[in-house]
C-alpha positions as CSV (number, residue, x, y, z in Angstrom):
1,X,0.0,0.0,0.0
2,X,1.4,3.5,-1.2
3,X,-0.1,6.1,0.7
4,X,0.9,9.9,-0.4
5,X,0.1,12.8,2.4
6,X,0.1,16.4,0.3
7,X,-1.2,19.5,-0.2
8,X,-0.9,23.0,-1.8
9,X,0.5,25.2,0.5
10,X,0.2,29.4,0.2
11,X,4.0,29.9,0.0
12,X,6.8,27.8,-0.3
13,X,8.2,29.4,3.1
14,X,5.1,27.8,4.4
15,X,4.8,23.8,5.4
16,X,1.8,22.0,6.7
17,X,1.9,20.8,10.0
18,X,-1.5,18.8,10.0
19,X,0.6,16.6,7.7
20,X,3.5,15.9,9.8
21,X,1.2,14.9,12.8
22,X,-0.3,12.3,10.4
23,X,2.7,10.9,8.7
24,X,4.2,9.5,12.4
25,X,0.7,8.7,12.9
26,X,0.8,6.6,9.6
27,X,4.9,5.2,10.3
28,X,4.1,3.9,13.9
29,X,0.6,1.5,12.2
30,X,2.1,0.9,9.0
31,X,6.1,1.1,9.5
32,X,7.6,1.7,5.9
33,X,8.1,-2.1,4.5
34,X,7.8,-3.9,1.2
35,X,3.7,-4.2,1.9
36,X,3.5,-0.4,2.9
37,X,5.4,2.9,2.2
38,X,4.3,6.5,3.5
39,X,5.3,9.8,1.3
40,X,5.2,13.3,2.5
41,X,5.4,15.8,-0.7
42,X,4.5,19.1,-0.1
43,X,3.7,21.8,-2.7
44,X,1.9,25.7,-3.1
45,X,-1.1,27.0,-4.8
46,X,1.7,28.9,-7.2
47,X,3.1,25.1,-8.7
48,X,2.2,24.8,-12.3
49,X,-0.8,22.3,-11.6
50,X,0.8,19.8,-14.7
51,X,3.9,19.5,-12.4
52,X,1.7,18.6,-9.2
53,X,-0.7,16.0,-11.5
54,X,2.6,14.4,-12.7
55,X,4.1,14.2,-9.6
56,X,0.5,12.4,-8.2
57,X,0.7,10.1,-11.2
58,X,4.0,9.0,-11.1
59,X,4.2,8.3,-7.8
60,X,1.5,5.4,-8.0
61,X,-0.2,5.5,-5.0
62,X,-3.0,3.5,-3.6
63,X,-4.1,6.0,-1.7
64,X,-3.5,10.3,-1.8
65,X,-4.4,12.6,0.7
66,X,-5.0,15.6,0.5
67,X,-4.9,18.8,3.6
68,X,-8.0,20.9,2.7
69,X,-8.3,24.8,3.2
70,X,-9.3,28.0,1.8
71,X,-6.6,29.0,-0.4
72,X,-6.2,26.0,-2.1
73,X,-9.8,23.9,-2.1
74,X,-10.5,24.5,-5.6
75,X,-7.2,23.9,-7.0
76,X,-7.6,20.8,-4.8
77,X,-10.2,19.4,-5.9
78,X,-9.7,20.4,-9.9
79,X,-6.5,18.4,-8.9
80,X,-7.9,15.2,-7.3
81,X,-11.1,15.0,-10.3
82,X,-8.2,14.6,-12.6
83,X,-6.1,12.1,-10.6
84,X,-8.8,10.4,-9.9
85,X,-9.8,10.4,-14.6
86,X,-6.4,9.3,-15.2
87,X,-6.6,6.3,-11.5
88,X,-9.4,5.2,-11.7
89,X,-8.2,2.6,-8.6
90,X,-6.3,5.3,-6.2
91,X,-8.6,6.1,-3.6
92,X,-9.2,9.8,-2.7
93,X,-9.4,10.7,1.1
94,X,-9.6,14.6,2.2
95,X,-9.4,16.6,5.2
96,X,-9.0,19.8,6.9
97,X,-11.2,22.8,7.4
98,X,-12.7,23.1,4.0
99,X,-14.2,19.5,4.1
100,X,-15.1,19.3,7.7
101,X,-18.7,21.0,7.4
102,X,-21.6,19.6,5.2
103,X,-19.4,16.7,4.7
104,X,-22.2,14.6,2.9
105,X,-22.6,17.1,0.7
106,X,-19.4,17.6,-0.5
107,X,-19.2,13.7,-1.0
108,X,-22.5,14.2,-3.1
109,X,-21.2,16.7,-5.3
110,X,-17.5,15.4,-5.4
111,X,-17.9,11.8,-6.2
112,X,-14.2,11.3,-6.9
113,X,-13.4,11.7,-3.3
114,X,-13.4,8.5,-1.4
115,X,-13.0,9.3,2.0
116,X,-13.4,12.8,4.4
117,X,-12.2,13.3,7.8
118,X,-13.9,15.7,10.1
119,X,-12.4,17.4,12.8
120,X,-9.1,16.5,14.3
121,X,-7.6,13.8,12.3
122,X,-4.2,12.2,14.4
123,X,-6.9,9.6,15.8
124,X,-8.7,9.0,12.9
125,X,-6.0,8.7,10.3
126,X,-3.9,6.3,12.7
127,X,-7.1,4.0,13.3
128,X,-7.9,4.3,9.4
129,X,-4.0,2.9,8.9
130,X,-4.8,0.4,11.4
131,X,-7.3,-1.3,9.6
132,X,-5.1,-1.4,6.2
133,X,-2.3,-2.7,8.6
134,X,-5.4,-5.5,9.4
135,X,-6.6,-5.9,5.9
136,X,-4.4,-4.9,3.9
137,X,-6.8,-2.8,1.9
138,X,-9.2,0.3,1.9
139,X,-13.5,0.4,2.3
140,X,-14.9,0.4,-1.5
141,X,-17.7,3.1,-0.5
142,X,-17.4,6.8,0.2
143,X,-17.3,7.3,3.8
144,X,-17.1,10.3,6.6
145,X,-14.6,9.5,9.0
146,X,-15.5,11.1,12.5
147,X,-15.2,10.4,16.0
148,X,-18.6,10.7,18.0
149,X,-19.1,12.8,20.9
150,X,-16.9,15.6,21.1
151,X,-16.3,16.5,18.0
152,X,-12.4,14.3,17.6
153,X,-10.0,15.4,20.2
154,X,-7.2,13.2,21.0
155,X,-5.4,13.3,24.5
156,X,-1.8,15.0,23.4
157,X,0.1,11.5,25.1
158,X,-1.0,10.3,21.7
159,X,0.2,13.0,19.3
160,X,3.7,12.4,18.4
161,X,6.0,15.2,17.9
162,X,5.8,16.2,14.4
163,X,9.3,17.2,13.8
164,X,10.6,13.3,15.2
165,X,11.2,11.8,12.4
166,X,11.6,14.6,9.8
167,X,14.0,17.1,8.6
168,X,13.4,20.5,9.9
169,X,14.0,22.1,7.0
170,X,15.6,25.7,7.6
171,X,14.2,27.8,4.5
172,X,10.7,27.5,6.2
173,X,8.9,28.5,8.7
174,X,8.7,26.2,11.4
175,X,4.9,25.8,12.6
176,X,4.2,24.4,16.0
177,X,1.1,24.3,18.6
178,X,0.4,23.5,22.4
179,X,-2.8,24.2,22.6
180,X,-6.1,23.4,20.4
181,X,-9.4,24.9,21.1
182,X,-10.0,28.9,22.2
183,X,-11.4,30.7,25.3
184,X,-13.1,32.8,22.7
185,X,-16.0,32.6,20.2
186,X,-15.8,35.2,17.5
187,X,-18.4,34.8,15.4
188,X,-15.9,34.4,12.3
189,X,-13.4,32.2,13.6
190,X,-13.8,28.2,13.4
191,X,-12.0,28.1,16.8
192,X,-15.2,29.1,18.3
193,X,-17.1,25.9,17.3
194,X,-14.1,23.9,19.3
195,X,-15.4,23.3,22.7
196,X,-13.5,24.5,25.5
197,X,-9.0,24.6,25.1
198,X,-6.8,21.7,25.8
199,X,-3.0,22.3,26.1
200,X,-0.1,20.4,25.7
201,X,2.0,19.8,29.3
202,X,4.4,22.6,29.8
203,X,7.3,20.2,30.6
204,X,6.5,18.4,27.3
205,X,6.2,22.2,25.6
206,X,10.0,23.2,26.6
207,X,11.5,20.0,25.3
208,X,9.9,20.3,22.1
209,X,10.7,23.7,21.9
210,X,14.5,22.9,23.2
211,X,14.4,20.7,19.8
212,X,14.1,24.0,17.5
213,X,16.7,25.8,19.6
214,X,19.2,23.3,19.0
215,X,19.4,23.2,15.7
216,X,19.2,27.3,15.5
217,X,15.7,27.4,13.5
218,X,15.0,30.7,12.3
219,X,11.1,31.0,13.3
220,X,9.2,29.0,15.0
221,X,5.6,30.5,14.3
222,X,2.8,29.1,17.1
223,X,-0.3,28.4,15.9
224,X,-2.2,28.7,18.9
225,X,-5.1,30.6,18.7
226,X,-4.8,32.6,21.9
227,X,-0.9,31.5,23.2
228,X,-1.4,33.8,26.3
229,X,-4.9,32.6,27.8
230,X,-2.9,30.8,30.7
231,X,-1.1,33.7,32.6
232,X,1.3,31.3,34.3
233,X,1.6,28.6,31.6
234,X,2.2,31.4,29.6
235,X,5.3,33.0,32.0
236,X,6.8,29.7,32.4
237,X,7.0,29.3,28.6
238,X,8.5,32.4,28.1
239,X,11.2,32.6,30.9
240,X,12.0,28.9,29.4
241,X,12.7,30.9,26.3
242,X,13.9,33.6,27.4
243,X,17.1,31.9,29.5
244,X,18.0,29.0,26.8
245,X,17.6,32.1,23.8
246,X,20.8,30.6,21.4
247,X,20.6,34.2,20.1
248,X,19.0,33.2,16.7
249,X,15.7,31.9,16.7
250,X,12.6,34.0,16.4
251,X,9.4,33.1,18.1
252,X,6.0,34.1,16.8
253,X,2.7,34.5,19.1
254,X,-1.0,35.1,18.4
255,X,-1.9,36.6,22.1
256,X,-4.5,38.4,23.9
257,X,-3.3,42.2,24.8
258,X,-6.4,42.0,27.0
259,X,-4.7,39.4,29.6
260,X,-1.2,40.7,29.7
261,X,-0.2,42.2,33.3
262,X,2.6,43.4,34.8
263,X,4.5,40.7,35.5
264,X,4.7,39.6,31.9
265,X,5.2,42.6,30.3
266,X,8.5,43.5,33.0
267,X,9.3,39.4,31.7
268,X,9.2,40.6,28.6
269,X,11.7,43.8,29.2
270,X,14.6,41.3,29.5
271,X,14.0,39.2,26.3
272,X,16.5,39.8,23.7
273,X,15.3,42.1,20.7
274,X,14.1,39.3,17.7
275,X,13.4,36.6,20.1
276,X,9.6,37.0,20.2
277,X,7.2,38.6,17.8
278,X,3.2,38.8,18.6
279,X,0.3,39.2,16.4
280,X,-2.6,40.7,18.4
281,X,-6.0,40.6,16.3
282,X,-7.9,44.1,17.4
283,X,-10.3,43.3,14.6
284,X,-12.5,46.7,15.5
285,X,-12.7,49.4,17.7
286,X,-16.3,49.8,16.8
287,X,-18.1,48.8,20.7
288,X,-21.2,47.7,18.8
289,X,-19.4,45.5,15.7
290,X,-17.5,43.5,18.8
291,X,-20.6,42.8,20.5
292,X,-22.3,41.6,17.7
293,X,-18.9,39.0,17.1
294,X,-19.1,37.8,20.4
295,X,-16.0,40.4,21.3
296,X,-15.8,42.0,24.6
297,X,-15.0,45.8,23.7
298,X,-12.4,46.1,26.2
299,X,-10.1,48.6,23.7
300,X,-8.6,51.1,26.3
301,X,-7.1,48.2,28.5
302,X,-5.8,46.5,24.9
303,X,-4.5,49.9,23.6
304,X,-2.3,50.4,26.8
305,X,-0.8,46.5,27.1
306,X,0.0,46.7,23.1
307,X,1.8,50.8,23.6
308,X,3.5,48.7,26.8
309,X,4.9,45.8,24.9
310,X,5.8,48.1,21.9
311,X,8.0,50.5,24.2
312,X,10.1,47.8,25.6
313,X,11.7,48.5,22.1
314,X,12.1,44.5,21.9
315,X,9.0,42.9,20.5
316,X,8.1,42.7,17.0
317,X,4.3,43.8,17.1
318,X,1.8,42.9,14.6
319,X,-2.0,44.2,15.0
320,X,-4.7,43.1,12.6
321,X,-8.0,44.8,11.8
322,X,-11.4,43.1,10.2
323,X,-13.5,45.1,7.2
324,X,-17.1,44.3,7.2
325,X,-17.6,43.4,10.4
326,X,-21.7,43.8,11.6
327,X,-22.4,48.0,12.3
328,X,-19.4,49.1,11.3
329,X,-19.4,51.4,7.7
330,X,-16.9,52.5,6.0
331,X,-16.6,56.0,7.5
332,X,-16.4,53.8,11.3
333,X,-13.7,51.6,9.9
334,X,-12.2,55.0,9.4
335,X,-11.9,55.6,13.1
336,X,-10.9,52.2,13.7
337,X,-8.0,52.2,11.0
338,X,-7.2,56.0,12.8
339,X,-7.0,54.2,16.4
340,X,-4.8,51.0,16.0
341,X,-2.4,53.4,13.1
342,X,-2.0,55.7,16.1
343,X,-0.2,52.5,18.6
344,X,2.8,52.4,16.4
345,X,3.3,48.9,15.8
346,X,5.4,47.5,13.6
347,X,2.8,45.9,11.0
348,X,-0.6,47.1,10.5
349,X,-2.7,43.8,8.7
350,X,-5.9,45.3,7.1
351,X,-7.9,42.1,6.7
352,X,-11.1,41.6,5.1
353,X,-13.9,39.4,6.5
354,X,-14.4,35.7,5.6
355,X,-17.1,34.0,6.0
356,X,-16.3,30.6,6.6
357,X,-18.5,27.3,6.6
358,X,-19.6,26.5,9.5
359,X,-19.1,30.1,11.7
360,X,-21.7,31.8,13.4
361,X,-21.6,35.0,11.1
362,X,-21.9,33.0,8.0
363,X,-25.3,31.3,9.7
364,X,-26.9,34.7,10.2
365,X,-25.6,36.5,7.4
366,X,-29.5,36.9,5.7
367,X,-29.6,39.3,9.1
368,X,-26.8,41.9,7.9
369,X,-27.6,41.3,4.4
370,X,-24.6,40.1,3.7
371,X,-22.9,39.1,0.0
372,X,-20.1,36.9,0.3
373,X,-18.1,34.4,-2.3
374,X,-19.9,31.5,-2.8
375,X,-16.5,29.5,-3.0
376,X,-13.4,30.3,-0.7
377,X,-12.7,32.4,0.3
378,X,-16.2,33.2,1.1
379,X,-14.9,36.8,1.4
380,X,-17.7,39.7,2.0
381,X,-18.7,41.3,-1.1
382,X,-21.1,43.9,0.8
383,X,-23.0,44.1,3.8
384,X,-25.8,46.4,5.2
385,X,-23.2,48.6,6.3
386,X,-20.8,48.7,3.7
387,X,-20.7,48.8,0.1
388,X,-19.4,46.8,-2.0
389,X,-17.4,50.1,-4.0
390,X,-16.3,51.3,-0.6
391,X,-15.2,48.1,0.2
392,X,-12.7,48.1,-3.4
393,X,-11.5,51.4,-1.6
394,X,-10.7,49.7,1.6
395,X,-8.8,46.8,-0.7
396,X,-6.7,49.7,-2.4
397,X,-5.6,51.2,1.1
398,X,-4.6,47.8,2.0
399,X,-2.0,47.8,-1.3
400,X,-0.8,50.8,-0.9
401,X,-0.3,49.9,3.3
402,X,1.4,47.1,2.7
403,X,4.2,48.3,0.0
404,X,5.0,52.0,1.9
405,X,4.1,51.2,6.3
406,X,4.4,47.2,6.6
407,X,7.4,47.0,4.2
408,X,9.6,49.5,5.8
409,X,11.5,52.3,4.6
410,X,9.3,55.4,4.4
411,X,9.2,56.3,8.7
412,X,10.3,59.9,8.0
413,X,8.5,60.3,4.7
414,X,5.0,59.4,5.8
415,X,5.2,61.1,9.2
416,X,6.2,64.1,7.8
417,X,4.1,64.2,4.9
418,X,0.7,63.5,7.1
419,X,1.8,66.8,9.5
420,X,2.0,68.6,6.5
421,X,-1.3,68.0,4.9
422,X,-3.0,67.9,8.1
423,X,-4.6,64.5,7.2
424,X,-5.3,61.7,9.5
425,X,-3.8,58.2,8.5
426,X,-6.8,57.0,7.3
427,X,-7.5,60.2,5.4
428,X,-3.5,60.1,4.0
429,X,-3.6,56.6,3.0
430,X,-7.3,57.4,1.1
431,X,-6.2,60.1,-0.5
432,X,-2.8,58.3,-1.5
433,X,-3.9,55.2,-3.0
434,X,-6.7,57.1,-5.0
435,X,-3.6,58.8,-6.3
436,X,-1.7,55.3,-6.9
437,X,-4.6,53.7,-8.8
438,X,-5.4,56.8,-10.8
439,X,-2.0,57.5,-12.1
440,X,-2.1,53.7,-13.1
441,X,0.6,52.4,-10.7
442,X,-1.4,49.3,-9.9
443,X,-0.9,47.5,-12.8
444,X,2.7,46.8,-12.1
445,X,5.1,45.4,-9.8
446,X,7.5,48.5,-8.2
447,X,11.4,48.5,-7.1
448,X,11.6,50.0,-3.6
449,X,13.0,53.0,-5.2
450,X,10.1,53.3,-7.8
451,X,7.9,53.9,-4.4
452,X,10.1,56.4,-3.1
453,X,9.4,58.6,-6.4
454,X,5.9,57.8,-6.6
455,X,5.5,59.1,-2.9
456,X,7.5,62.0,-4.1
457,X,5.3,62.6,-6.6
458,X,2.3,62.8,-5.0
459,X,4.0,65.2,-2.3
460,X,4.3,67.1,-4.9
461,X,1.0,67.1,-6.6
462,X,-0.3,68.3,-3.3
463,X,2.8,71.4,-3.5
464,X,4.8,69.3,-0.5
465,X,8.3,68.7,-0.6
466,X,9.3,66.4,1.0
467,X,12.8,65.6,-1.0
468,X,15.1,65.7,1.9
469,X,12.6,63.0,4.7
470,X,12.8,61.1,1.4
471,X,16.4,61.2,1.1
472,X,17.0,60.1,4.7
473,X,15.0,57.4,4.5
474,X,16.3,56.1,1.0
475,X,19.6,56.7,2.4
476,X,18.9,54.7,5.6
477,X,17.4,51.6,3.6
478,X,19.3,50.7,0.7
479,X,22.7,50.0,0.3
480,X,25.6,52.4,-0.9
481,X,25.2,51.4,-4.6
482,X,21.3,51.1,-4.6
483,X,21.6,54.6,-3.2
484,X,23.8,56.0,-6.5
485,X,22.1,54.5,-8.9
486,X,19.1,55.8,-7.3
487,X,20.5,59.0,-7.8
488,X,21.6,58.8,-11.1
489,X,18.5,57.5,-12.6
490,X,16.8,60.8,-11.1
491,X,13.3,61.7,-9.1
492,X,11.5,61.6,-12.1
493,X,9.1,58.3,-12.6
């Protein structure tokens, strides 16, 4: 029995770590003998989709797998109908978020897939291998694998380590969990339908961890929903880290801002700049649109932890914020962007509701009127609140955020150039990107000094100059002969 684990992953920096868990599930039932062999082949959404097909085909497998989510379900499955034309005898099992609500369904209208896991799948896919190991062959009809009762967790005794008995390949970023489940229940988030949190033993936590420390990884990203929601679980972890740092390593955290105190953030003081990096989702300011998500609106006690951590001058801080959340139009998404712009952090993710099978939000969207893409992403088109043209605008603030704040290189430039018009960041980066798109610079890909003259440009169609912030920040960012040839090819764009 050949049994392929795969998937399309978003980036090639990216790796799947659903797929590790059940490859050492797979190796400890089947071993890899002469009767059975396990392959774990990875690819992105960017592979030409003839290379992927030909690598399926090739491989002869009795049995591919396929990791399910919304960035790559419908290259998936275009994928796995075609595998399954030219094999007529490989058998087609999927899981993973995408396939895990309205499974019978998806069977009905995807009759090339064999097999569909719900839910958590280490349990599951190892008693599946068990009964090839026993039979030495697969069930002929389609079937929903699922665990009854609560809803497929497995005690963590019986997770292997997912890094055991594979490379830890260094060009990637390293994903890793210790806890499943969140204290939460956004309306938008799939964590919400978990019930209740389960984490890994702390002990068990800092050896794993030790493992990526060892061989100088550099990021280890945490996938836990909310890392933070056990104040002293949460201490103990990071003074682990903190005193066995190899000086190398980055560590990446979703947390609350809410439940930081006093005693983690002076923990934090003594961390050496790069080892940690957090992500803190703010979503809104809007005290209505949080309420309606399930979201306690607790913003001045958030706003004061993130300014806290950001002053140490040693953490990495990203923020994220939600368009097209419930009550909240496009001239109160205004405010918001205005608030979480005003903490400083170092990345500002404008993000754009999804609404996902089997959320909350997506079950009462007929209440906010809500138009959404009927295949993933399921992202919101409109909503009672919001257009669906004020929306585009929102999606060309994004672009225009992402190349000149999140990228770097303009701190001088932009802060100056705000003071001068007298516009609030929202009302800059409006104003700005309507100027990108309508001078046409969307339609192409831009060196970092192309955005330096385009910025200049636009200071100037508003009579600011604002040559010499430029200048200091080109001169800051680029290297010596970056900065010449900069300077020879001239202002002009």
């Amino acid at each position: 029995m050949r049994i392929l684990l795969t998937t399309l992953n978003s980036k090639y920096v990216h790796s799947n770590l659903a797929l590790k868990y059940l490859y050492h599930a797979a190796l400890e039932e089947l071993g890899d003998t002469a009767d059975h062999s396990v392959v774990l082949q990875e690819f992105t959404i960017n592979n030409p989709m003839e290379y992927v097909y030909g690598e399926l085909v090739r491989g002869d497998y009795d049995l591919v797998c396929f990791s399910v989510y919304i960035w790559n379900v419908e290259k998936v499955k275009a994928l796995a109908s075609k595998l399954k034309e030219a094999c007529p005898a490989v058998k087609i099992l999927m899981g993973g978020p995408e396939v895990s609500y309205d499974t019978e369904s998806f069977l009905a209208e995807e009759p090339y897939v064999d097999y569909v896991i719900c839910g958590e799948g280490e349990g599951l896919f190892r008693a599946l291998c068990r009964d090839i190991a026993a039979c030495k062959s697969l069930p002929e009809t389609q079937s929903v694998i699922r665990k009854a009762g609560d809803g497929g967790f497995d005690d963590w005794e019986n997770i292997p380590f997912p890094y055991e008995k594979l490379p830890v390949e260094e060009d990637k970023v390293i994903y890793y969990e210790t806890s499943r489940g969140c204290p939460y229940r956004c309306a938008y988030c799939l964590s919400s339908i978990d019930k209740g949190i389960r984490s890994m033993p702390p002990d068990r936590v800092k050896r794993e961890l030790s493992f990526f420390i060892e061989r100088n990884v550099k990021q280890v990203k945490l996938i836990d929903r909310t890392f933070n929601y056990d104040r002293e679980r949460t201490f103990e972890i990071w003074r682990f880290l903190i005193e066995n740092d190899n000086g190398r390593t980055n560590f990446h955290f979703e947390i609350c801002g809410e439940l930081l105190d006093d005693g983690l953030i002076e923990l934090l003081k003594t961390a050496r700049p790069g080892l940690f990096q957090f992500e803190v989702g703010i979503q809104s300011t809007c005290p209505e649109a949080l309420t309606a998500v399930n979201r306690r609106p607790e913003t001045d006690k958030l706003f004061t932890n993130i300014r806290r951590v950001i002053e140490t001058g040693n953490i990495h801080m990203h923020v994220d914020l939600i368009a097209g959340l419930p009550y909240e139009g496009f001239q109160r998404f205004g405010r918001s962007f205005n608030d979480v712009y005003s903490l400083g952090a170092d990345n500002l993710q404008l993000g754009f509701l999804k609404l996902l099978k089997g959320t909350e939000i997506r079950n009462r969207a007929a209440e906010g009127m809500y138009r959404y893409e009927k295949q993933a992403p399921y992202e919101i088109i409109s909503n009672r609140w919001i257009s669906a043209g004020e929306l585009v605008r929102l999606k060309m603030i994004e672009n225009v955020l992402d190349l000149y704040d999140n990228k770097g290189g303009f701190c001088l430039s932009l802060r100056n150039i705000m003071a001068l018009t007298g516009l609030d960041a929202f009302g800059f980066y409006m104003e700005f990107s309507e100027f990108f798109y309508e001078e046409g610079y969307q339609h192409r890909s831009h060196k970092k000094e192309d955005l330096y003259r385009i910025l200049n440009k636009f200071a100037e169609s508003k009579d600011i100059c604002i040559r010499e912030w430029l200048e200091n920040d080109l001169e800051a960012t680029m290297n010596f002969d970056a900065v010449k040839k900069f300077y020879r090819k001239g202002w002009e764009i």
